[in-house]
Each structure stands twice: as C-alpha cells, then as structure tokens.
N, C-alpha and C positions, 0 to 999 in steps of 0.2 A: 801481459800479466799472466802470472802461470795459475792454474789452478789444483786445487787437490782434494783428496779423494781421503778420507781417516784421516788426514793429517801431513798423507805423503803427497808428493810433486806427481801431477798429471799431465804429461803430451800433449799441448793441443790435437784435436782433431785431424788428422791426416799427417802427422808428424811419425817417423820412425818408431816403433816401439821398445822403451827399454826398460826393465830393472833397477829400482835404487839400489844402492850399494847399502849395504850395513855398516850399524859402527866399526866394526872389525876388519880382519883386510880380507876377507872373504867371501864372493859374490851370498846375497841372501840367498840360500835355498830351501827354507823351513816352509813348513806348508800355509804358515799364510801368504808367502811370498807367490807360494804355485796359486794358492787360492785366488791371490789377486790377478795375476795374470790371465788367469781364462776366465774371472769377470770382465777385464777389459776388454778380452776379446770377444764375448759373450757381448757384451754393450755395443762394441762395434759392429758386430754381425747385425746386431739388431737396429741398429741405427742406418746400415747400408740396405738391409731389406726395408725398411721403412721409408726410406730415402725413393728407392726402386718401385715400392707399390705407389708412391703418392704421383712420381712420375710417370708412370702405367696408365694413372685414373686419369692423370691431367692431358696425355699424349690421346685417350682413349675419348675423352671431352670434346677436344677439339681435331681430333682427327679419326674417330670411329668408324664414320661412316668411308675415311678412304682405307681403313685399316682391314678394315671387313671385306672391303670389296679388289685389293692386293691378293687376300687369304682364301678366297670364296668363289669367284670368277673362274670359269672354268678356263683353260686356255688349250682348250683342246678344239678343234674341227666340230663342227654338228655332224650326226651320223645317225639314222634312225635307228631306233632300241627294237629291240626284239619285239617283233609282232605282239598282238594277244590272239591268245587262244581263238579259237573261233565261239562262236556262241557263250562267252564267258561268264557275262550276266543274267545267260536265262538258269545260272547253274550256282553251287554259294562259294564258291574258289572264286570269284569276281567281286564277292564282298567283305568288307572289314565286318561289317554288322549287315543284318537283316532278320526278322521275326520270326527264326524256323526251330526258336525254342533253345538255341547253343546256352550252355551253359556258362561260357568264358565270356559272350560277347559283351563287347566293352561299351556297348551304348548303353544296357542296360544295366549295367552296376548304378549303383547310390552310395553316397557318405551313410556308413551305417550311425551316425548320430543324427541324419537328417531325419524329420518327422515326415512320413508316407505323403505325399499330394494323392486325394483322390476325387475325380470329376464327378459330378453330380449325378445320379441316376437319372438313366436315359441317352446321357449323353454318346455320342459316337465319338468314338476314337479313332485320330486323324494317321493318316498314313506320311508319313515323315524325312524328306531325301536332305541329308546332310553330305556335306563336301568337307573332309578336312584340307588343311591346310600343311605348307611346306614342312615335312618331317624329313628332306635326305640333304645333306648339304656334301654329297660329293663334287671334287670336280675333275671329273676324267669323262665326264657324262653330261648332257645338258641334260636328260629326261633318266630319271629313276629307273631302275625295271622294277616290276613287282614282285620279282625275287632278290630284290635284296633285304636283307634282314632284320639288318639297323635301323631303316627306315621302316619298315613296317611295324616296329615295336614300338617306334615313338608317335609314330598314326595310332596305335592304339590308345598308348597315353591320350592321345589329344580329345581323342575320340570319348574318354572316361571326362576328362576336363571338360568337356564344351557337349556333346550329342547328348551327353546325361541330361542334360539340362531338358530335353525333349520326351525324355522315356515316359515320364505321366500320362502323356497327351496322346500317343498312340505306337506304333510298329517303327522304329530310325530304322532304316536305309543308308548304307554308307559304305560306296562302292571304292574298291580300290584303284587307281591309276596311274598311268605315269606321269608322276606329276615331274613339272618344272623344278630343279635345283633352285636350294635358296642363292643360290648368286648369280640366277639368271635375274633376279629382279633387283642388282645390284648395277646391268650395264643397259645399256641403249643397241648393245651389238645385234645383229640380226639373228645371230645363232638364241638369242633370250627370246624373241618372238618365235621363232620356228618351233621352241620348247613348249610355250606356252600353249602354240597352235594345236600341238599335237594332246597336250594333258587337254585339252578342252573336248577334244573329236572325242577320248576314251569317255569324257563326263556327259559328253552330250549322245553319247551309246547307253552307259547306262541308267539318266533319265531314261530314255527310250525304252526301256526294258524295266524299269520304276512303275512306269505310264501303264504298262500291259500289263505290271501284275498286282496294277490295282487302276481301275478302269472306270471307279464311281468311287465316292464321298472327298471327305476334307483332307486335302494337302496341306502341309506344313515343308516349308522349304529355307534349308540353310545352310552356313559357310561360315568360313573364318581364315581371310589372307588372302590364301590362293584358292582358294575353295569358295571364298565370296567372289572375286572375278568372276572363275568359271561358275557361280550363280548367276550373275548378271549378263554375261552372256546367253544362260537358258532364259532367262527373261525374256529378253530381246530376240530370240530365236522366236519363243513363243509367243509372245505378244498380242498377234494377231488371231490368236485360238481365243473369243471369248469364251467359250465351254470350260477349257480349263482354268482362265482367269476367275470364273467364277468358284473355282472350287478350294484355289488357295484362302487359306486360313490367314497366313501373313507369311512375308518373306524377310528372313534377317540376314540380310550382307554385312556382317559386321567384320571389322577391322581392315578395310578397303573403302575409296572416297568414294561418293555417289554424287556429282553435280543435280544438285536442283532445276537448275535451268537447263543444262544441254543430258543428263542421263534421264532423271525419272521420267520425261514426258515421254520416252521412247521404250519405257519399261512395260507400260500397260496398267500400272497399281501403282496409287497414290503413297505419299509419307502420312506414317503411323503419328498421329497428332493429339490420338487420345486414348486413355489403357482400354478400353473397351470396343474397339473398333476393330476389322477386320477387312481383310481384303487390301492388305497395305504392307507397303516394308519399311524397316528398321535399320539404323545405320550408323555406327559411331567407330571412335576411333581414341584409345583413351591414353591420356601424359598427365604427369604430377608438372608442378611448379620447382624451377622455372622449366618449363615446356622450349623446346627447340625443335620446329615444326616443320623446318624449311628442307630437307630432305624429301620429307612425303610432300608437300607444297609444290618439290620443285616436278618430280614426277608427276603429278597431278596436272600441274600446268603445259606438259610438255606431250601430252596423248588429246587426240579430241574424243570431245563427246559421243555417244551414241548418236548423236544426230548429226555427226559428222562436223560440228562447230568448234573451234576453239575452246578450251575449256581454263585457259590463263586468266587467274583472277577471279574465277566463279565463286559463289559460296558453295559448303559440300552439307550435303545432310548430317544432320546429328540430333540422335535421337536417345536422350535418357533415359537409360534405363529401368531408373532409379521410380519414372513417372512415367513412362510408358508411352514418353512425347508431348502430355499433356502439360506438362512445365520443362522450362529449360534448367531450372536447377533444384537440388531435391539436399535437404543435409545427410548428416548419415545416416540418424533415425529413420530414414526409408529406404535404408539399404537391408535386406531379409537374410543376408547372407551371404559370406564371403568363401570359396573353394580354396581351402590351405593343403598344399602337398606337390608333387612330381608325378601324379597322373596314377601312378602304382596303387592297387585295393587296399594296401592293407596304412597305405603309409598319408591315406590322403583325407580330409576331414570336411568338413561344414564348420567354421568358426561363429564367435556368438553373432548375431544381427548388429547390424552400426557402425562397422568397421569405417567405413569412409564414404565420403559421400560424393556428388561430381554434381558437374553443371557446364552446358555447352558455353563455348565461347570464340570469338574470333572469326574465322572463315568457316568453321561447322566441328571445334574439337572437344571435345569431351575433356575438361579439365578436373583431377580430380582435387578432393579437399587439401588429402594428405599423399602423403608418401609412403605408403602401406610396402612391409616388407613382406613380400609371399616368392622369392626364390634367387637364383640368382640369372636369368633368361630377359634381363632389361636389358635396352637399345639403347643407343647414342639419343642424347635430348629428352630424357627419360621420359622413355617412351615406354609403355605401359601394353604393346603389341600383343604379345605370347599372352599377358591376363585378361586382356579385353573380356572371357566368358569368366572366367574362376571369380576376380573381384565383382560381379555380379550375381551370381550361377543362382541362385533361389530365385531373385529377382526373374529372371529368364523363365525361370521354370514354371512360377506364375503365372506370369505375362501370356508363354504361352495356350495356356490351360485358360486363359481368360478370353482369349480371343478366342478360342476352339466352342465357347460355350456360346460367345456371342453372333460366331457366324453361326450356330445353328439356330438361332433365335430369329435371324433371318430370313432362315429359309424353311 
C-alpha cells in the first residue's frame, strides 16, 4: 500500500528516493518540489539517528558492562609510575585539600543557596581524611601519575561533590594519589591488583602523615569507590590501635560493598544503626528500579573477606542515609537535599528537599524511589555510582555534624 505525504505518493521506507513528475512533461522543479525533498530527507536523517540512538541504549543495556571494559581496560604491560616525591605529604603539593586556608580548595566550597551548618558552641571540630575516587580513565597506564591533568580536575570536581559534604564538621584532608585507572576495576588481570596495590601504599603514606599533623581529637574518615576500598584497607591496617578507634567519629565507605559477616568484624567499628551514634561506619551503594546488581554482585562474590572467608552470597551493609541506619527505608520527605550540577562553583546547586527517597533492599542495596535525573555519568543497571554523595549531600552533611556532637557527649 503506498502512502502519502500532501496528497502526493511517498517511498516506502528504505525504497530509492524519487521526484513525482508533474502534470507537464517537465521534471518538477518549483520550490515546493525542492522543499519537499529535504523534508524527506530531513525525516530520514531523523528517523536513522533515532533508529541508531535507541540501538546504542539497547546494545548499551545489555552489553555495558562488556562495552566499557573493551574501551577501558588498559592493554598495556604494568610498569611502575613515577616515584613520588620524597616527603610529599609533610608538604601541600601532596594534597587536593587540606586546612592551610587555600582559597580554591575544593573541599571547602558550598552550594551558595545552601543554608550555613553551624555546630553548637563548644563543640570541637573534627579533623577529616577523605579519599576520592577513580577520576583518570587512561589506558596506557594502570596507575595515574599525579601530573596528569585531566585527572586532577575531575578529583577536584568530586572533591566539591562528595568532601563538601564534610567542611561543617571540621579541616578535610584529601591527599592526592596514584590512584588505579577506572578499567583496572573492569578485569580480574593481575596488572588491576598491582594498580590497586600501589594507590593504597601512596594512601596509606598519607594517612600516616594525617595521623602526625593531628595527633589528638575527633576523626572523621572517608571515600567514595576507590577511595572507600583504600578506606577499608586503613581500617583494617589500623584495627588494632584502640587509641585511634577511639577517636573516630564515624567512617563512611560509601559506594563499595562491606560484608557484614566476613568484612566489619575485622574492621574494628560497628555498623551505624542509629543517627545518633558514633564510633561506627556507613555504607551503601545506590540503583533506581529496575536495578541490575549482578555486576557489582558478581565482583563481590569473587574477593574474600577481610577475614580471609569467602564472601559468595553474603549479605553487604547498607546504610540509609536518608535515616542514618536507623530505618531501612525513609520517603523523600527525609531527603534534605539533593547536589545538582558537574562539580564546577559556579554551575552546581543544592535542589529543593524531597527530591527522592531510597530504602535498602535485597543483599544490602540502596534502592532509590525514583529516577532522579542529575547528569549524564549513570552505569549499566542504572546504577546510581558517580551520585551515591550529590543525591544525598545535606543529608551527609548532617549526619555528619550529628555524630561529631554525639561522640563528644561521650567523652
């Protein structure tokens, strides 16, 4: 059956393209004849780009995760990165942030429509070691260096997104290193552990050098991705120091799994089970509906535990943060606010309260209400990774400040 378009005879779809004839013996060539012609093709283009994008999403659905890790995966040899400097951290060329008053630093910016947090008189202001997470996705390199540049711009970014969230509470720390390539944690190759090895020894330097230039009161400690790993490593390094277990405030490994049964007992500090409590960590990991989990699931299952067990099948900590752990699921109305933007000062905001709400579920995940749109940095399984601190961020910033008050009520 043919179809048409004003009146005239239209090609089916993928059919040669042609011209009707006019009444006369002369091909049409008046300008509605041209007009029509790069409408069709106008439609066509559009109907081929439309065609191309829905088979992108659908290819990108069910095959993201091998797509990613094609594109991502370094395929070069391991090779150690340049040295670091010697004494890097006793100096501020070793840090993204630290409290020596920089006017740029990225930990302490605020959403200028956010309303000020201010702690209660008296209170002491906590000293603050945050880790960011994977900002270099070269692959010529398994380990970043800390000259390169791309990557240090989007550590800053992250640094505004997610460390902010801490500046009320006291001084963020947030050293720079060679962190692991995001496609080191795309293979099981050996060259992704040696990467990882090596970003841990720089983190676990400048804890060390955290430690010494603050030597008494409250610790606040955190991450996000690769930056919670290498938290949970200084966990477990430390452990056995109760001096300093006693000085943490609370620890937030968020958007990395924490087994309940084979990591926290080897951590040294319990899960955060109530907004008011301290001396504890925090942990989730957040996906919209439908959620497709089996990725991080499968990774999960395929590492043991800190205590050297199996961890296939465990449940994993998940702590809302909507309630602070004291309930598993919270509507929006207890969300205080949501971080809209790209990390940038000038372009990045505080949205109104109640944007979306979440509730753990499952093996330990953070299921949210909705489907909130805040950029275009979503994962295969919509997975909600990169937002884990932004669709929170007031919340966090609370939270922290609540337990800063509460361990000193303790002690």
């Amino acid at each position: 059956m043919r179809r048409t378009y004003h009146g005239r005879a239209v090609p089916p779809i993928g059919c040669p393209l042609a011209l009707p004839r006019a009444s006369g013996h002369e091909p049409e060539t008046s300008t509605n004849g041209v007009a029509l012609l790069l409408v069709r093709k106008f439609l066509y283009v559009i109907a081929f780009l439309t065609a191309l994008a829905i088979a992108g999403m659908i290819a990108f659905s069910f095959f993201g995760a091998k797509l990613m890790q094609g594109a991502l995966v370094p395929r070069v040899d391991f090779s150690e990165p340049q040295a670091l400097p010697a004494g890097i951290y006793t100096s501020p060329e070793g840090w993204i942030s630290r409290p020596d008053g920089r006017r740029d630093d990225p930990a302490r910016w605020q959403p200028a429509n956010a309303t000020p947090l201010t702690l209660p008189d008296g209170t002491q202001k906590a000293a603050i070691f945050f880790i960011h997470p994977t900002s270099a996705f070269d692959t010529l390199h398994w380990n970043a260096p800390l000259s390169d540049p791309i990557a240090a711009a989007q550590a800053a970014r992250f640094v505004r997104l997610q460390a902010s969230a801490f500046a009320s509470s006291g001084g963020v720390w947030v050293p720079r290193y060679r962190q692991a390539v995001f496609g080191a944690f795309l293979t099981d190759k050996p060259e992704a552990t040696r990467a990882l090895d090596l970003a841990y020894a720089d983190v676990k330097a400048a804890f060390a050098a955290f430690l010494a230039a603050n030597p008494t009161g409250p610790l606040i400690l955190a991450g996000h991705s690769q930056g919670s790993r290498h938290l949970l490593h200084v966990l477990h390094d430390y452990a056995g120091d109760a001096a300093l277990r006693k000085r943490i405030v609370a620890a937030y490994a968020i958007g990395w799994p924490v087994s309940i049964a084979h990591d926290l007992p080897a951590l040294g500090l319990p899960a955060c089970t109530s907004a008011g409590q301290s001396g504890c960590l925090l942990s989730w990991q957040s996906f919209a509906q439908p959620a497709d989990t089996a990725a991080v699931e499968a990774t999960f299952d395929r590492e043991p535990g800190f205590d050297g067990q199996p961890r296939k099948g465990a449940a994993m900590l998940c702590t809302n943060p909507l309630t602070g752990g004291s309930a598993a699921a919270a509507a929006a109305g207890a969300n205080l606010g949501t971080l809209m933007g790209d990390g940038e000062p000038l372009s990045t905001q505080l949205v109104t309260p109640g944007m979306v709400g979440a509730r753990c579920e499952g093996r330990g995940f953070l299921i949210l209400d909705g489907a909130p749109r805040l950029g275009t940095y979503m994962l295969p399984g919509n997975n909600y990774h990169v937002y884990d601190y932004p669709l929170f961020w007031a919340n966090i910033r609370a939270d922290a400040a609540r337990r800063l008050v509460a361990w000193q009520t303790t002690r």
